[in-house]
Backbone bond lengths (Angstrom), bond angles and torsions (degrees), N, CA, C in turn:
res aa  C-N    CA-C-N  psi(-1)  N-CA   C-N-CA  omega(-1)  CA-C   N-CA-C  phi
1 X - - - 1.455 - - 1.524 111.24 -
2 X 1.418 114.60 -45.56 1.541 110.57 -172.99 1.636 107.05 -65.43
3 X 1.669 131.52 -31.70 1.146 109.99 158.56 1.382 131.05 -52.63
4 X 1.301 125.74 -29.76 1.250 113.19 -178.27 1.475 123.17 -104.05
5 X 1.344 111.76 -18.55 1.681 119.81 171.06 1.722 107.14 -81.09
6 X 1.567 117.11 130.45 1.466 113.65 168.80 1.275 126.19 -101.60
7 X 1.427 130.09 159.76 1.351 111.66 -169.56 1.599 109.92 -63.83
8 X 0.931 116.93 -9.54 1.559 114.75 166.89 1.107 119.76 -28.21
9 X 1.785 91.91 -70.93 1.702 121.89 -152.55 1.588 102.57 -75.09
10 X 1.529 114.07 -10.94 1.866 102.69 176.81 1.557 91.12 -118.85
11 X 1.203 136.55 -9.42 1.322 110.77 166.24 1.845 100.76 -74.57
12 X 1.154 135.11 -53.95 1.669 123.23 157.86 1.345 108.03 -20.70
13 X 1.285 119.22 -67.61 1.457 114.68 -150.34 1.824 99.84 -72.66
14 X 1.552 130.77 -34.91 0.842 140.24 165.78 1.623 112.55 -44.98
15 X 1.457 125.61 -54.31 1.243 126.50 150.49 1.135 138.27 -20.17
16 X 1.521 101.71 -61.92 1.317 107.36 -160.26 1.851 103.04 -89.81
17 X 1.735 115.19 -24.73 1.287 79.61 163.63 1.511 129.85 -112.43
18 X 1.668 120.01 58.64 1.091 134.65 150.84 1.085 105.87 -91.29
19 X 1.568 116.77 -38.08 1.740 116.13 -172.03 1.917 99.24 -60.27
20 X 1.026 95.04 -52.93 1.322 82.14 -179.89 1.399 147.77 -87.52
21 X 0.881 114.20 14.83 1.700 136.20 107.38 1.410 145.89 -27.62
22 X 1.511 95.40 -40.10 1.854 101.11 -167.79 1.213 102.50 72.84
23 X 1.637 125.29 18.02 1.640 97.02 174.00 1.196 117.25 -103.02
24 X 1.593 126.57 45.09 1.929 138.16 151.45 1.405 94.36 -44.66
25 X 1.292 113.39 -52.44 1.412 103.40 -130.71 2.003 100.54 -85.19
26 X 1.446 118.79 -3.67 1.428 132.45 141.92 1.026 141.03 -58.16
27 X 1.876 105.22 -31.04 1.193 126.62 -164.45 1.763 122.21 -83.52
28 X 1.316 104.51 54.29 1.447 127.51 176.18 1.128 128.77 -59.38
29 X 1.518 140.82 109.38 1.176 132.10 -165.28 2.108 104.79 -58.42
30 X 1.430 109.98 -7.16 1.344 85.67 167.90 1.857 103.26 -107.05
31 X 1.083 102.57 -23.56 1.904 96.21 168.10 1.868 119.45 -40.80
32 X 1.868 80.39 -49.90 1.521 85.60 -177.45 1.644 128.37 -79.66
33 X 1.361 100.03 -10.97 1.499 111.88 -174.24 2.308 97.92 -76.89
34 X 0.980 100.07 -34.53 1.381 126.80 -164.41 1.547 97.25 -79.86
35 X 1.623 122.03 -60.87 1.839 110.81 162.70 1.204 112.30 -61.27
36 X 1.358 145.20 -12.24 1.456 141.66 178.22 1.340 108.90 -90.62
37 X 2.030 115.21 -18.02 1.064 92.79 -178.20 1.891 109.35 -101.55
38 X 1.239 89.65 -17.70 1.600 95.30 -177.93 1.959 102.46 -81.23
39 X 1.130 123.37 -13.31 1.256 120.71 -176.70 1.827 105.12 -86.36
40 X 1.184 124.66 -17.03 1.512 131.90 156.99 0.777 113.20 -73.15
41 X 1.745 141.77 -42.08 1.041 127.04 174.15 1.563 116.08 -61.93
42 X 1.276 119.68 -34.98 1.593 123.68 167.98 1.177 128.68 -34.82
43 X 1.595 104.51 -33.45 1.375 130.09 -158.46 1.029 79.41 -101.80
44 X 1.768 148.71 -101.58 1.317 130.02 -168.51 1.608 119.65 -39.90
45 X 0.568 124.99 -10.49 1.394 124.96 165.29 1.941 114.00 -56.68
46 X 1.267 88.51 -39.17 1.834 101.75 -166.37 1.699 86.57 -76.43
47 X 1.255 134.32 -18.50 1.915 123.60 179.16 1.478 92.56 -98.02
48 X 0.951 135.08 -10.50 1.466 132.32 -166.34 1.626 114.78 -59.03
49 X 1.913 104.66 101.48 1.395 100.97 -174.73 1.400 107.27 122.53
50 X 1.133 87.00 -56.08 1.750 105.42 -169.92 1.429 128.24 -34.30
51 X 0.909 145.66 127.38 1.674 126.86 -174.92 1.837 105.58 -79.57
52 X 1.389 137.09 156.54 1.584 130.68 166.70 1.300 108.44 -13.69
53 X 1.551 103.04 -66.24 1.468 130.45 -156.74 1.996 105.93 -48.55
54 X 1.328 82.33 -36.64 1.973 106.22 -161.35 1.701 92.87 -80.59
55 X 1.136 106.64 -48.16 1.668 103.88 -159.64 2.040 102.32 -82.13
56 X 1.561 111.22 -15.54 1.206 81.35 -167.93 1.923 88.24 -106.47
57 X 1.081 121.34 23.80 1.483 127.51 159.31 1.477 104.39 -95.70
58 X 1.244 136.30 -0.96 1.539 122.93 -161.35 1.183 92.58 -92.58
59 X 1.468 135.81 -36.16 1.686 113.02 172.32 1.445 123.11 -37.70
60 X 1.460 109.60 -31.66 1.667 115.43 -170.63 1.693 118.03 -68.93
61 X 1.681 98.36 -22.54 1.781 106.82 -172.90 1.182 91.94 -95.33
62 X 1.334 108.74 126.61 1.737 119.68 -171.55 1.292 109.10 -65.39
63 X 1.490 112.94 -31.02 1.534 97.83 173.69 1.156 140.16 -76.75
64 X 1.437 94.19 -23.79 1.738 106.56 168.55 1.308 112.71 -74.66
65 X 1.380 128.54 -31.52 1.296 143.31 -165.16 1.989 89.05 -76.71
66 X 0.636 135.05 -56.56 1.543 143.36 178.25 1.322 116.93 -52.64
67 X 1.383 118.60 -44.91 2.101 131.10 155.97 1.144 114.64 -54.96
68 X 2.138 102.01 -37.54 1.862 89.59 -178.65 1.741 105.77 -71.08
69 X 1.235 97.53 -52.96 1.597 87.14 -179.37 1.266 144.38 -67.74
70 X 1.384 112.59 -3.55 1.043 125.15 165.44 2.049 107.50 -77.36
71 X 0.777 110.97 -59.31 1.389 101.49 168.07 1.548 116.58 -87.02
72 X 0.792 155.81 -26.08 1.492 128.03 120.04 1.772 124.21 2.73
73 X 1.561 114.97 -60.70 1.378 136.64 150.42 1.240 117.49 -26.79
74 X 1.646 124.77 -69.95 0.854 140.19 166.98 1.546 132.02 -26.09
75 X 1.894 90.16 -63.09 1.769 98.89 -154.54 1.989 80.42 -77.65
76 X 1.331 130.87 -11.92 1.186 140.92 174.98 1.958 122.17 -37.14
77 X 1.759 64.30 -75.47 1.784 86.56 167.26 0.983 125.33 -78.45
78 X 1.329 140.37 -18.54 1.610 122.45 -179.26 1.767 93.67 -92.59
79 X 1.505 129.58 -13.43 1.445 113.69 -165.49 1.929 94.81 -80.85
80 X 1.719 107.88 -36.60 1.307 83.61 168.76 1.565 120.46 -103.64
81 X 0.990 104.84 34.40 1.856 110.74 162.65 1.812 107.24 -93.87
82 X 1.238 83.94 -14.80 2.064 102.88 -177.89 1.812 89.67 -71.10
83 X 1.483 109.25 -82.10 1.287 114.57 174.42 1.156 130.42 -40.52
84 X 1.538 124.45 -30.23 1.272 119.72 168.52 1.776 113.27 -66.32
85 X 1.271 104.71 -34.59 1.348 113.54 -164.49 1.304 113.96 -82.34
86 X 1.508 125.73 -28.73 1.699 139.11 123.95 1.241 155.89 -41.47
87 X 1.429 111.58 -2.02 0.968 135.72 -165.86 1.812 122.40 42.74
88 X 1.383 105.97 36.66 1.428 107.78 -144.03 1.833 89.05 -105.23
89 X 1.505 124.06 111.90 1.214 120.82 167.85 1.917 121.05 -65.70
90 X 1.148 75.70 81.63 1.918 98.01 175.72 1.788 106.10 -38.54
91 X 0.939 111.28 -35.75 1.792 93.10 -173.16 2.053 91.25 -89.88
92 X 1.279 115.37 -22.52 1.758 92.70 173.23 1.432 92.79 -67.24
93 X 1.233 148.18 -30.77 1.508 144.39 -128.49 1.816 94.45 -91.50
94 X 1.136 105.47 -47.17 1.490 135.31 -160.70 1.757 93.34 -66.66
95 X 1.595 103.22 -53.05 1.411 102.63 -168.51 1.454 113.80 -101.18
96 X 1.710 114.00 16.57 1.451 105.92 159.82 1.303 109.64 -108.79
97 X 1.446 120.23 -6.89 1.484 117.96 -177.93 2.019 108.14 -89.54
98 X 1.168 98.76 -23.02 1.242 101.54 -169.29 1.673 105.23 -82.90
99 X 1.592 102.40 -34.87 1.848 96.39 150.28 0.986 142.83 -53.10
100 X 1.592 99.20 -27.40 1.785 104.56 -176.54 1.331 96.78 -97.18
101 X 1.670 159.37 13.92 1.138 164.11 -92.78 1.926 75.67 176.56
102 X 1.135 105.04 -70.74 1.599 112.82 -173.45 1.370 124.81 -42.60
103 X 1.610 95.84 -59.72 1.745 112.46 154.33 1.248 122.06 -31.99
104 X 1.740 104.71 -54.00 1.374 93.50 -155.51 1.739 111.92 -113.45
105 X 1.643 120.50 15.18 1.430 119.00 150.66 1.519 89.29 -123.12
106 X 0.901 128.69 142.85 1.660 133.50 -172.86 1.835 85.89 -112.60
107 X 0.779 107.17 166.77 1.638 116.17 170.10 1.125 127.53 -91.91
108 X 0.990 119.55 -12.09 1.819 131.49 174.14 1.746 102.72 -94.72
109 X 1.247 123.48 -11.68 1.174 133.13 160.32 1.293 132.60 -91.00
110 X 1.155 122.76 -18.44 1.753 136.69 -156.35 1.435 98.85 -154.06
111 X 0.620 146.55 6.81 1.491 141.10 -175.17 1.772 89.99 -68.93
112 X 1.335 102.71 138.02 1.822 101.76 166.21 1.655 110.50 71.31
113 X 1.288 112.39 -12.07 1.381 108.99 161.87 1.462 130.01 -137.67
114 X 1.708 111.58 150.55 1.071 122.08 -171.97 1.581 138.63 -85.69
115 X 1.439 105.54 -38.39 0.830 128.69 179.64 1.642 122.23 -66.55
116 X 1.498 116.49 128.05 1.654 103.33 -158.08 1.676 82.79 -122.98
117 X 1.728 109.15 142.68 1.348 134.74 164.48 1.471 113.15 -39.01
118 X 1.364 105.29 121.10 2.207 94.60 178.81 1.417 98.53 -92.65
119 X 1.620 126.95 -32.64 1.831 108.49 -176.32 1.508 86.75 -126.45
120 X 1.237 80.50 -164.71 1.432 128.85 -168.93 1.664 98.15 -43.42
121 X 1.619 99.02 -82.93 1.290 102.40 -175.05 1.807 129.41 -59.72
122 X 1.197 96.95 -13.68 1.633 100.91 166.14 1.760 123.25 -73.04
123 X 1.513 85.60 -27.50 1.548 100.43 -176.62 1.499 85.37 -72.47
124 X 1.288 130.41 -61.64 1.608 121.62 -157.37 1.727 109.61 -55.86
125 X 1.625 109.16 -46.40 1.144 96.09 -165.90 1.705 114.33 -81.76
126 X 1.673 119.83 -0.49 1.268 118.90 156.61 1.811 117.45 -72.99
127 X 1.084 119.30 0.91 1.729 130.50 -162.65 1.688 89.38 -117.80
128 X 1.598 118.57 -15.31 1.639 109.03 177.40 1.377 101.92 -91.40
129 X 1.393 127.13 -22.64 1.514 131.39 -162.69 1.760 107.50 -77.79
């Protein structure tokens, strides 16, 4: 499906059934910031406990696999019910952040690691390594 559906066609379809609803007039960039943020927690909720081992097997138990995606779903739709409600073109958003993302771990630098510098001097002594 994701080859052939574009984010277009479910940010529309995402549209249209809030529109039909009447629920614009809910659709608050802090309402929506607030279902995007409580709808992640839903989603962590489904590893909650879990050991590595446990959480990255839980796709395989259909039921868990069905909670992730359902909130998965979720934090989905309200981020572009956010954008709809912002007028904010989510795929420029996607592909200017992921440039500046590019810029700023280069791959010959970060490759294999996670952990990102909080000041100054962490940045330097990752730029001595």
């Amino acid at each position: 499906m994701d080859e052939k559906t574009t984010l277009t066609d479910i940010r529309r379809r995402v549209a249209q059934f809030v529109a039909a609803r009447d629920w614009e007039q809910f659709h608050t960039p802090k309402n929506l910031s607030n279902a995007i943020a409580i709808e992640a927690s839903e989603l962590m909720e489904c590893f909650l406990w879990l050991t590595d081992a446990e959480a990255e097997a839980a796709p395989n138990d259909a039921e868990k696999r069905d909670a992730i995606i359902d909130e998965l779903a979720d934090v989905m739709i309200y981020s572009l019910s956010m954008a709809n409600a912002m007028g904010i073109d989510i795929s420029a958003a996607i592909r200017g952040k992921l440039a500046r993302n590019e810029h700023r771990f280069p791959p010959e630098m970060w490759r294999g690691r996670a952990r990102v510098p909080r000041n100054s001097e962490e940045i330097q002594s990752e730029l001595e390594k």
